[in-house]
C-alpha positions as CSV (number, residue, x, y, z in Angstrom):
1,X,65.7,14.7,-0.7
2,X,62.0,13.7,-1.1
3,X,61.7,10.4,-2.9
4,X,58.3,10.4,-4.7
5,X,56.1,7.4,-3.1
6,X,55.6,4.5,-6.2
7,X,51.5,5.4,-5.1
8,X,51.6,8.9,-5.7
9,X,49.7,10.5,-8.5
10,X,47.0,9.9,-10.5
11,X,44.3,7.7,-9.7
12,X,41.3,5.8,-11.1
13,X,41.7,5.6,-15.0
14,X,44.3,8.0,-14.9
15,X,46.5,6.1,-13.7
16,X,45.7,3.0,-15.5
17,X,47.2,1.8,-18.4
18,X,43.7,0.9,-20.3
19,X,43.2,1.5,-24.4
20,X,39.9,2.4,-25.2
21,X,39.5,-1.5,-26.4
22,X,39.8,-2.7,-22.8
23,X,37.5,0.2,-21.5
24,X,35.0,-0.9,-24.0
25,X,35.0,-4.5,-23.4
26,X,35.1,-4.2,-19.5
27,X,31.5,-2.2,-20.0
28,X,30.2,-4.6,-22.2
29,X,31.2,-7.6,-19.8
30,X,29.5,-5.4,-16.9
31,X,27.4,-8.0,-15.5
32,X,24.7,-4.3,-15.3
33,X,22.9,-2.3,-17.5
34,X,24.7,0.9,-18.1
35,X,23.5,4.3,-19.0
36,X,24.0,8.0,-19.1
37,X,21.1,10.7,-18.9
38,X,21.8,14.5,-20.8
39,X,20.0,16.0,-17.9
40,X,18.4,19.2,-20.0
41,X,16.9,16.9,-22.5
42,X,15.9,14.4,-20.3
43,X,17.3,11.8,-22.8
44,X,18.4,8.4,-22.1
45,X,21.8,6.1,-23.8
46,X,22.5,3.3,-23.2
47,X,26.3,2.2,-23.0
48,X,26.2,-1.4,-23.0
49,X,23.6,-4.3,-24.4
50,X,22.8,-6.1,-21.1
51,X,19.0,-4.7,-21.1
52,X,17.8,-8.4,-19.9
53,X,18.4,-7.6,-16.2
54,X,15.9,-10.5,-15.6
55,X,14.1,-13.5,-17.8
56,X,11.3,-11.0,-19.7
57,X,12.3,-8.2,-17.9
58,X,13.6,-5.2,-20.4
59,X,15.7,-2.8,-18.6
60,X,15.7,-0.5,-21.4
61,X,11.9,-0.1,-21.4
62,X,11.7,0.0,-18.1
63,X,13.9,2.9,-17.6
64,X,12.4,4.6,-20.7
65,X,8.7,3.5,-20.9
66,X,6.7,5.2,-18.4
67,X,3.7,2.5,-19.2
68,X,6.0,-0.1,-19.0
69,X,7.6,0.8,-15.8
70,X,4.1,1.1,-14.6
71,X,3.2,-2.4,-15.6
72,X,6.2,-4.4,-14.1
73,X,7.1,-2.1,-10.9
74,X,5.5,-3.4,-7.6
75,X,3.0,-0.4,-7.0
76,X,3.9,0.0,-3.3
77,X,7.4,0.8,-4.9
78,X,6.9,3.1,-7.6
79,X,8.0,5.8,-5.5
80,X,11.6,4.9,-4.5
81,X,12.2,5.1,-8.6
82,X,10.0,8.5,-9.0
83,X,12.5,10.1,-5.8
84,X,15.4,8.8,-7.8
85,X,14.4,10.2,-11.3
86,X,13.8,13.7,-9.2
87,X,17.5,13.3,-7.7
88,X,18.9,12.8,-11.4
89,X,17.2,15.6,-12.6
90,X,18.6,17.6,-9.7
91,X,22.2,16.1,-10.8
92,X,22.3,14.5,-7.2
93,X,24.5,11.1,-6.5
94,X,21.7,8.7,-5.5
95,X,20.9,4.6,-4.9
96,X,17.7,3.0,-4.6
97,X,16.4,-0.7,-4.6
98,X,12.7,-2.1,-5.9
99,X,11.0,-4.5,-6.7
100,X,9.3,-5.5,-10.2
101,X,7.7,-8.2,-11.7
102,X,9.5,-10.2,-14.5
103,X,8.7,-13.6,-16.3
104,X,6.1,-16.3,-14.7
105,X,4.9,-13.4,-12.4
106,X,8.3,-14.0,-10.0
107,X,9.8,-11.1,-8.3
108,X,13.2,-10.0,-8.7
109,X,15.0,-6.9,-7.0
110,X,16.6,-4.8,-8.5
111,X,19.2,-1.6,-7.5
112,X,19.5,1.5,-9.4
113,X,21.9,3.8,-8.7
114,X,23.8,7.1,-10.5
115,X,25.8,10.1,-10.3
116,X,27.4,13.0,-12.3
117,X,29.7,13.3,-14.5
118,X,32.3,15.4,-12.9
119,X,34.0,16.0,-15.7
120,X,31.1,17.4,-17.7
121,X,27.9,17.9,-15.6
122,X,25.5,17.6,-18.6
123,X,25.4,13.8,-18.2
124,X,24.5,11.5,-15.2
125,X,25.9,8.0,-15.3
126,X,24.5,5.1,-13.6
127,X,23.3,1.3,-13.7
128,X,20.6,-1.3,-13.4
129,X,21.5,-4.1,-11.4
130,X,19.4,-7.3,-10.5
131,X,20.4,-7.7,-6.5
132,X,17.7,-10.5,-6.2
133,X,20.8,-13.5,-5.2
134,X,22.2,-10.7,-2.6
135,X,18.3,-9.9,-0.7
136,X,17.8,-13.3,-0.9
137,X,21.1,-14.2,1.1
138,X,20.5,-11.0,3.7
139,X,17.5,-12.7,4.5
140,X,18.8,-16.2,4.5
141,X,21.5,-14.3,7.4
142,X,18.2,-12.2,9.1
143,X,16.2,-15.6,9.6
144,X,19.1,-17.2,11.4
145,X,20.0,-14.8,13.6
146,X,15.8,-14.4,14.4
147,X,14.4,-16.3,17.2
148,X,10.9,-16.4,16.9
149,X,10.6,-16.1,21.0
150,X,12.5,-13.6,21.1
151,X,9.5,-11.6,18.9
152,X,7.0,-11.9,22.0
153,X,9.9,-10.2,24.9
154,X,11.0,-6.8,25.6
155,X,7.7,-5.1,26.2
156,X,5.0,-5.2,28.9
157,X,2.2,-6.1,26.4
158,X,0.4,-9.0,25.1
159,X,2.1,-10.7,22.3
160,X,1.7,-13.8,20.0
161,X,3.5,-14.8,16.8
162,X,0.9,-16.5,13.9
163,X,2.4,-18.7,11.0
164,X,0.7,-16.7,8.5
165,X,-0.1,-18.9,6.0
166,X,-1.5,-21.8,8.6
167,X,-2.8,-19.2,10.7
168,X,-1.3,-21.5,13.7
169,X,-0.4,-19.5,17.2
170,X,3.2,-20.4,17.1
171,X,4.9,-18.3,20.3
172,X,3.3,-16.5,23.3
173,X,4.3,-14.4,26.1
174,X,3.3,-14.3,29.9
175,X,1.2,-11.6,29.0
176,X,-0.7,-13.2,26.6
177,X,-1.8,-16.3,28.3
178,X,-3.1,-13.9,31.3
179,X,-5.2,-11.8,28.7
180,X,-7.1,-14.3,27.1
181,X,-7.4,-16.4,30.2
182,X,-5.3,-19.3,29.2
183,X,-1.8,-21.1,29.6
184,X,0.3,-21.6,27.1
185,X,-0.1,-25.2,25.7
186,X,-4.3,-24.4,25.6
187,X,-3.1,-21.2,23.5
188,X,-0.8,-22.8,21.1
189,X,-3.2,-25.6,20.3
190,X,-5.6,-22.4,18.6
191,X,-5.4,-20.8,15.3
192,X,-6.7,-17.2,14.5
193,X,-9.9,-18.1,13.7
194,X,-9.8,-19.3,17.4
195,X,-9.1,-16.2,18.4
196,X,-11.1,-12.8,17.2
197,X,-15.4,-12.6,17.9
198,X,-17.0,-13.7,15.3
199,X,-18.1,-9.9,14.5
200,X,-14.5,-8.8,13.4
201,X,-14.3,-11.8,10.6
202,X,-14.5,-8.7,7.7
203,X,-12.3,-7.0,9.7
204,X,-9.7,-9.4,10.5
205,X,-9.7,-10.6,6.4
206,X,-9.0,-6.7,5.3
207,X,-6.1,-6.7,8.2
208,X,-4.7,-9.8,6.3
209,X,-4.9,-8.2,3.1
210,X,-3.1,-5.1,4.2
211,X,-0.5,-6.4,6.0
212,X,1.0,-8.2,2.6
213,X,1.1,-4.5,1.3
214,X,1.8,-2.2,4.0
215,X,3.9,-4.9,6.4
216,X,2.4,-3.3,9.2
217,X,-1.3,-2.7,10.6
218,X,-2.8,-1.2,13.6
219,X,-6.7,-0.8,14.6
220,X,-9.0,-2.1,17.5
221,X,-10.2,-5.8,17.3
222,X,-12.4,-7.8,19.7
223,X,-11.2,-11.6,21.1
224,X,-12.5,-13.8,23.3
225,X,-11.2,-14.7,26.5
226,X,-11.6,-18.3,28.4
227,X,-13.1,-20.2,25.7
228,X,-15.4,-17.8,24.5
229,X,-17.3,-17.1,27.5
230,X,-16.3,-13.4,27.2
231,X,-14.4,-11.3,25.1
232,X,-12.1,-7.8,25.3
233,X,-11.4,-4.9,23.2
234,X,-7.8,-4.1,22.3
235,X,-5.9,-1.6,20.5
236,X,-4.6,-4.0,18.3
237,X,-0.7,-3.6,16.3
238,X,0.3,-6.2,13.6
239,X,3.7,-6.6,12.0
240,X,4.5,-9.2,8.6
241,X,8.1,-10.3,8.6
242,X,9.8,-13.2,7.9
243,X,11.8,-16.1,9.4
244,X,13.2,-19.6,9.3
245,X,11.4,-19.5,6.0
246,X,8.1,-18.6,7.1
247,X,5.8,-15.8,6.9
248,X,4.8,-14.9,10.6
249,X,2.2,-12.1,12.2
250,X,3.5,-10.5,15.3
251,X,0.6,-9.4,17.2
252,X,0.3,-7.0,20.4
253,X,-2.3,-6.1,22.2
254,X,-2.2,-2.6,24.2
255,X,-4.9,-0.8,26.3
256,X,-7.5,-4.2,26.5
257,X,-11.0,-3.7,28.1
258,X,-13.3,-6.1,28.9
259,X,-17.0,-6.3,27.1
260,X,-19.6,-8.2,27.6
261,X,-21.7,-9.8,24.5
262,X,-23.9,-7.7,22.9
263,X,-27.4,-9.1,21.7
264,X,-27.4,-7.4,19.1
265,X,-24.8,-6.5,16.2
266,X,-23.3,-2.8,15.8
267,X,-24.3,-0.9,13.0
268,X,-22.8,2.6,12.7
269,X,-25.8,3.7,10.3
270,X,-29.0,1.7,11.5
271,X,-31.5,5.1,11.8
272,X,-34.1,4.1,9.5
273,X,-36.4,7.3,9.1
274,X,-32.7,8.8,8.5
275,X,-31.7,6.3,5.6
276,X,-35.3,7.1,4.2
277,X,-34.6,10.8,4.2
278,X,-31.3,10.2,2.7
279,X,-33.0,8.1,-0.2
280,X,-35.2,10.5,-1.2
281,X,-32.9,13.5,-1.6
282,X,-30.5,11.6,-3.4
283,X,-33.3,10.7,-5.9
284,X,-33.7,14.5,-6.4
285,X,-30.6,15.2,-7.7
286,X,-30.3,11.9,-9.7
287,X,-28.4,14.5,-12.7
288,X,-26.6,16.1,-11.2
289,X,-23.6,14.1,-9.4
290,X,-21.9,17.6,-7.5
291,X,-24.9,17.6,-5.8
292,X,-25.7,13.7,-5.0
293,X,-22.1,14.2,-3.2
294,X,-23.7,17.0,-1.6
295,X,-26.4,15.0,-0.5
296,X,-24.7,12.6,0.6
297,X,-22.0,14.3,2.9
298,X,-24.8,16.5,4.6
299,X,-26.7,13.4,5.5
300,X,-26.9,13.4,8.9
301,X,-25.7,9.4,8.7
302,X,-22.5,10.4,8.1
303,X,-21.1,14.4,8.4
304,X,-21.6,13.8,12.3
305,X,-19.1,11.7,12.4
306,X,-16.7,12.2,9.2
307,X,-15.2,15.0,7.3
308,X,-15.3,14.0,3.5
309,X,-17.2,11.8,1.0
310,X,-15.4,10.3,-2.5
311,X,-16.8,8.9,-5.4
312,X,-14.5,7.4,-8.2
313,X,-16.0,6.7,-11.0
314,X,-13.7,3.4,-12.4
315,X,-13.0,3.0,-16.5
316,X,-10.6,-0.1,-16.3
317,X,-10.2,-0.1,-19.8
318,X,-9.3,3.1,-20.1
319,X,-7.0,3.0,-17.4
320,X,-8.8,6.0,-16.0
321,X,-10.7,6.6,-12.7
322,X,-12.5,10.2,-12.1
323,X,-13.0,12.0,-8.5
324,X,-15.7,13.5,-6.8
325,X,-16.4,14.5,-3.2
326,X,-18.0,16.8,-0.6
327,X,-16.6,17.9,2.6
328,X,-16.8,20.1,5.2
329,X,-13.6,22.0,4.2
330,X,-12.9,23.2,0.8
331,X,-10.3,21.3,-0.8
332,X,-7.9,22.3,-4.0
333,X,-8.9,19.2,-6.2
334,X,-10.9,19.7,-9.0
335,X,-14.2,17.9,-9.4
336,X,-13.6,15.1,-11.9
337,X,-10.7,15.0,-11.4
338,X,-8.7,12.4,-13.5
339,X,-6.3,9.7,-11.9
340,X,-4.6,6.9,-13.9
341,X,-5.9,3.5,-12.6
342,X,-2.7,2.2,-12.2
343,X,-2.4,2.5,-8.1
344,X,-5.7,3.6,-7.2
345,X,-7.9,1.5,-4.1
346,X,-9.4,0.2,-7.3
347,X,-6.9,-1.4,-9.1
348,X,-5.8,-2.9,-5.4
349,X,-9.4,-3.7,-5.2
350,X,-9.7,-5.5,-8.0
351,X,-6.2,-7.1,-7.9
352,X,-6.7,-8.4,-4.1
353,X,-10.5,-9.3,-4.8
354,X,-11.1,-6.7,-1.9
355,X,-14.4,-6.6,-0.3
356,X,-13.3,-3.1,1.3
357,X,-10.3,-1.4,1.6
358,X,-9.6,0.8,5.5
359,X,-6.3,2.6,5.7
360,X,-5.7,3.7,8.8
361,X,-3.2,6.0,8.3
362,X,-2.2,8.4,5.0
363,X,1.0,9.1,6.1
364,X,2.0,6.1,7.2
365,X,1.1,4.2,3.7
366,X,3.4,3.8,0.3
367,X,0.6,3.4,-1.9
368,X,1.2,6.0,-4.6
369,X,-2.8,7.4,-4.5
370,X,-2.5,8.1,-0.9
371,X,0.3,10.3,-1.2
372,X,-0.9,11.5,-4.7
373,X,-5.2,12.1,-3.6
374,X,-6.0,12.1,0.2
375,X,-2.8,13.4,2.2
376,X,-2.7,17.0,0.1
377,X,-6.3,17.4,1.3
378,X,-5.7,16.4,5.3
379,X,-7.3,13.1,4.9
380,X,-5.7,10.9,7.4
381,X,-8.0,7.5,7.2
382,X,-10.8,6.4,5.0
383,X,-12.8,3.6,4.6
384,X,-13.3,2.4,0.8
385,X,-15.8,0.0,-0.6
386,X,-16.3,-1.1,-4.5
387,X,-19.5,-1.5,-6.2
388,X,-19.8,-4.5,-9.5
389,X,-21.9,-4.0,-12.7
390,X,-21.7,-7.1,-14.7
391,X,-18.5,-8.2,-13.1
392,X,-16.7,-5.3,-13.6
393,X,-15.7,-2.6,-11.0
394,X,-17.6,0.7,-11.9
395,X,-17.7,2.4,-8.3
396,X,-15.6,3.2,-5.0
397,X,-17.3,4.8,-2.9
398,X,-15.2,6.2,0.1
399,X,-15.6,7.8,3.6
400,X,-13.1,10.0,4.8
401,X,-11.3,11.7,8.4
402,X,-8.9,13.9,9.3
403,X,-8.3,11.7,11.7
404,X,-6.0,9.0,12.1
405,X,-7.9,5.0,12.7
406,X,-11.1,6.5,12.4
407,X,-12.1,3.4,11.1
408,X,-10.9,0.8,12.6
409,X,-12.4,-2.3,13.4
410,X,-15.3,-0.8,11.0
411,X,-16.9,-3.7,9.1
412,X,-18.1,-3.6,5.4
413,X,-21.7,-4.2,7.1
414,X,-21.6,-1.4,9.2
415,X,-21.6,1.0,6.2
416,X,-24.2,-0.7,3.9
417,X,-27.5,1.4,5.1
418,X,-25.3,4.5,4.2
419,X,-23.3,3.6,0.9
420,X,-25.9,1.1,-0.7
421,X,-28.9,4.1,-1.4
422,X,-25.1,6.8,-2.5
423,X,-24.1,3.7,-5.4
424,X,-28.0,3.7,-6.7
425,X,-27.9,7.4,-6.7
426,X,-24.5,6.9,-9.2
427,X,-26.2,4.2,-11.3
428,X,-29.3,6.9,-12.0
429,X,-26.9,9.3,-12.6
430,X,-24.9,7.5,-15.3
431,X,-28.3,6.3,-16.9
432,X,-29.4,10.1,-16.8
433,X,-26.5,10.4,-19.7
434,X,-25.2,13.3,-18.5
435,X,-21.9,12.8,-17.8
436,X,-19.9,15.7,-19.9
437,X,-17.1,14.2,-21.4
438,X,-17.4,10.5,-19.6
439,X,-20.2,9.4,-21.8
């Protein structure tokens, strides 16, 4: 004779002895905010009232409000929320975590996550969770178990570890002290300023700025070797993490070659009777701003060596920024073409205080405009540098490649005989009036 087990049967609520009272009050204890979606009408309930997942930060508007969500969500993670709005729309279980912004400009994390209704499929159920306290102890557990010389081992390169914030050489390998001629105390005396030629300064300040973005950053960069009597070339690999409470920069250096100084400056575009040339066509076509990309791209200055020229034509204001380009390929974007300003270069432009922007590869960013503008047309790297009127930013002006670190160790200098004549070309072209429907 088979005795039932006491645990067989039902489970979950089934098997609970809950009245709808108790149901009702456990969801509106949930320390969450929950909700359900009616997938075909894309409409949004919400099942409790705990929408302050954070001090001034609404969940309800931010899962509703496009604008909203815009305006509080870190940029670089706008995506992780757009792949999980696509997953609830395809009724698929899904999770993510991001970060917004919420009062006093502090960060908080937060972790969405949802599923369907199994019972009735019309509805997907889910929750908004601030998860700030938990990150904050996983890193707390990641920077303990982190020694920082253990960051410059297991590879046959050149490696150093930088205190970001006091720029200070903090750790250094073997390696290191034989590539820039040096032993180890002489090295750790030196800050990065110590370090890079005195050529890559504009370089080294965009690397900075990136690497708070992107956490990563490779190009080529130039140091000096034994106290700046000479100076080598490196294929140069950057990584932003964190321990022991500090923000650090692990640096390698691969594939090094040794330089001599050069008397004179590099300029990519220093062919006068060229810039001339260039000058003089634009001023041609001062109404017509199809063809000043024309110009531009065909200028011998620049289609020997790149694939693509952009213009966007910035309206903060209006939160609006329009395309235009020339290339040697066709490419399936309309000219004009309108972008929201929210993620563009320009909006990282202006909120970095950017004196150029170099991404070195597409595929490898989160920024929603690379995925959004320059990956659907090939565009692998591109070099991207803002023009002023009166203070405000009017014009990005940006080279582009197919290939991948085209631009690297490029300096804002080295594209000024080239972009300078382009952004007086735009400034005719606006005063011309004829802008169609931008006036």
């Amino acid at each position: 004779m088979n005795i039932p087990d006491a645990y067989d049967g039902p489970s979950g609520l089934a098997a609970v002895h809950m009245s709808i009272e108790d149901l009702l009050s456990f969801m509106n204890d949930f320390p969450a905010l929950l909700w359900r979606i009616e997938i075909a009408k894309s409409r949004i309930e919400f099942l409790n009232n705990n929408y302050i997942v954070s001090n001034g930060l609404d969940g309800k508007l931010l899962l509703k409000n496009i604008q909203y969500q815009r305006d509080v969500v870190i940029p670089e993670d706008a995506y992780l929320i757009g792949a999980f709005m696509d997953s609830v729309k395809k009724g698929k279980t899904a999770a993510t975590i991001f970060r917004a912004r919420c009062a006093e400009n502090r960060i908080v994390w937060l972790k969405i996550t949802g599923a369907t209704n199994s019972w009735d499929p019309r509805y997907y159920y889910g929750f908004l969770l601030n998860v700030t306290d938990t990150v904050e102890q996983i890193k707390a557990i990641l920077d303990k178990d982190v020694n920082i010389e253990s960051l410059v081992g297991d590879t046959g390169n050149a490696v150093l570890v930088l205190d970001y914030d006091a720029r200070k050489v903090l750790c250094v390998n073997a390696a290191a002290c034989d590539l820039f001629e040096m032993n180890r105390g002489e090295l750790l005396k030196l800050t990065l300023g110590d370090l890079y030629r005195e050529s890559m300064k504009t370089a080294v300040e965009t690397m900075l700025e990136q690497v708070l973005l992107l956490r990563k950053w490779n190009g080529k960069l130039d140091f000096y070797q034994s106290g700046k009597r000479s100076f080598f070339t490196a294929e140069t690999a950057v990584r932003h993490m964190s321990c022991g409470g500090k923000r650090l920069l692990r640096v390698e250096f691969a594939n090094p070659k040794i330089g001599r100084e050069r008397s004179r400056p590099r300029r990519l575009f220093s062919d006068d009777s060229r810039r001339v040339r260039l000058i003089h066509d634009l001023s041609a076509v001062k109404d017509d701003i199809e063809a000043i990309m024309r110009v531009a791209f065909e200028s011998a200055l620049v289609s020997e060596k790149y694939d693509a020229i952009m213009f966007s034509d910035v309206h903060v204001r209006k939160n609006q920024v329009f395309v235009y380009y020339a290339g040697n390929q066709p490419m399936p974007l309309e000219q004009g073409h309108r972008f929201a300003y929210s993620g563009t270069i320009a909006e990282d432009i202006n909120r970095f205080e950017l004196s150029h922007l170099t991404v070195d590869d597409t595929q490898e960013s989160i920024k929603p405009i690379d995925w959004a503008l320059f990956v659907p047309q090939g565009i692998r790297s591109y070099f991207a540098k803002p023009f002023f009127s009166r203070g405000t930013l009017r014009t990005v002006l940006i080279v582009c490649s197919r290939k991948p670190h085209a631009f690297s160790g490029v300096t804002v200098g080295d594209f000024e005989d080239f972009l300078d004549p382009i952004n007086d070309a735009v400034k005719m072209w606006r005063q011309s009036g004829r802008r169609g429907t931008l006036c």
